[in-house]
C-alpha positions in Angstrom: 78.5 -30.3 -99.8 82.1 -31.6 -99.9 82.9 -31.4 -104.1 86.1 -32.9 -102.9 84.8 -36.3 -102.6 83.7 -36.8 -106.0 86.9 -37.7 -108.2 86.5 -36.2 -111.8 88.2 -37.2 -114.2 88.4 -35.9 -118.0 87.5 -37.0 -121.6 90.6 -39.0 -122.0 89.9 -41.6 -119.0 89.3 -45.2 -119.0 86.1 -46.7 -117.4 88.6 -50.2 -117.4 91.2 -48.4 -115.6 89.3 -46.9 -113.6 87.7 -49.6 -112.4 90.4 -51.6 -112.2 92.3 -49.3 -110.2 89.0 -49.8 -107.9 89.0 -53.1 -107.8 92.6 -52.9 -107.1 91.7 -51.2 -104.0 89.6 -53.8 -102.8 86.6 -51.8 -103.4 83.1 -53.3 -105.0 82.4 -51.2 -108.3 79.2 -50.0 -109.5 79.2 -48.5 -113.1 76.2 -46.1 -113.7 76.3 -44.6 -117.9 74.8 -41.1 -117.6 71.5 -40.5 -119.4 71.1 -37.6 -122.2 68.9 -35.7 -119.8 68.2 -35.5 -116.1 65.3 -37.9 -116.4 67.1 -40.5 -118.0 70.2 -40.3 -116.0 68.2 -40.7 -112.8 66.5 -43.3 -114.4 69.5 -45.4 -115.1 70.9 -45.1 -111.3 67.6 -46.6 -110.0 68.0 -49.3 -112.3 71.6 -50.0 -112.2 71.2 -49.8 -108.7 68.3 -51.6 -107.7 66.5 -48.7 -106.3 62.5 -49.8 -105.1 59.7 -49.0 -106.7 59.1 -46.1 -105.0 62.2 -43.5 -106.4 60.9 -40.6 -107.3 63.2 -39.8 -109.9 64.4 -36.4 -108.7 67.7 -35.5 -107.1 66.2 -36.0 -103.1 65.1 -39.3 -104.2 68.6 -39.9 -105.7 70.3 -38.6 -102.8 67.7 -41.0 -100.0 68.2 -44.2 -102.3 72.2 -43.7 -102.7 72.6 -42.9 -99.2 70.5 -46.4 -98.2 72.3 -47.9 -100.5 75.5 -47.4 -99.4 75.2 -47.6 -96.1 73.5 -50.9 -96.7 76.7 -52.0 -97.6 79.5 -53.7 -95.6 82.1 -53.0 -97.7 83.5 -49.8 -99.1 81.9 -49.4 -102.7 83.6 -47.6 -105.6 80.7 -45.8 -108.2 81.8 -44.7 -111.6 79.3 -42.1 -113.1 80.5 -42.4 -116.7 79.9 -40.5 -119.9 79.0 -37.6 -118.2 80.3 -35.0 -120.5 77.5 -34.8 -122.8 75.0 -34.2 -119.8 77.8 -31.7 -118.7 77.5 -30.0 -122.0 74.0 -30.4 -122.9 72.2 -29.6 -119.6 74.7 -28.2 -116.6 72.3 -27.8 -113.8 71.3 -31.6 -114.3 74.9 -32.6 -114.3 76.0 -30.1 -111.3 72.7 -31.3 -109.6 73.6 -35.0 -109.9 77.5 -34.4 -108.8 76.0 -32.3 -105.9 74.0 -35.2 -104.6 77.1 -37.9 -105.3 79.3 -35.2 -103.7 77.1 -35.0 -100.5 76.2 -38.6 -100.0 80.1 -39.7 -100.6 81.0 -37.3 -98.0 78.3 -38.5 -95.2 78.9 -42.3 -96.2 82.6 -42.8 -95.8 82.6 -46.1 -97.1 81.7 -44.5 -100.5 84.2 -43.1 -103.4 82.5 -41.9 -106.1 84.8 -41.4 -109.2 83.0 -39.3 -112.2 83.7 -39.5 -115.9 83.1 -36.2 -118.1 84.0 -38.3 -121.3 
């Protein structure tokens, strides 16, 4: 896992300027709100995302859909996990479990930057 491709930024960062600063970049932006728990976070990837019927809500699911997602895509894509500091707080194997899988499918699709929020 390469924890250097996951951008994280602190309590005191924008979701606006961050995704400006995307879009700035020419990059197509996804924003994905973290969930209070594992469950919920996953659950609000698959649907912000489109993911098909067939996620299995756990973190190889999320790591299979992600990576078909973006290399699905022709452009490069920008995804802002944000409000991730309570998750951070509340349960830190669901939040280091989740940055893991962003971590590892930024760094084997090349044409996504994943930027995450612990606000």
């Amino acid at each position: 896992m390469s924890v250097n491709a996951v951008r994280r930024l602190g309590p005191d960062a924008s979701v606006v300027a961050v995704v400006r600063e995307e879009y700035a970049a020419g990059r197509a932006v996804s924003v994905v709100p973290a969930g209070v728990d594992k469950a919920e976070s996953l659950r609000l990837f698959a649907e912000i995302l489109d993911f098909p019927d067939y996620f299995g809500g756990n973190l190889d699911a999320l790591y299979d859909c992600l990576r078909q997602v973006a290399t699905d895509r022709p452009d490069d894509w920008a995804l802002v996990w944000d409000a991730a500091g309570a998750l951070r707080v509340g349960d830190p194997a669901a939040y280091d479990g989740i940055v893991g899988v962003l971590a590892d499918v930024a760094a084997d699709a090349g044409q996504l930057h994943v930027t995450v929020l612990d606000r």
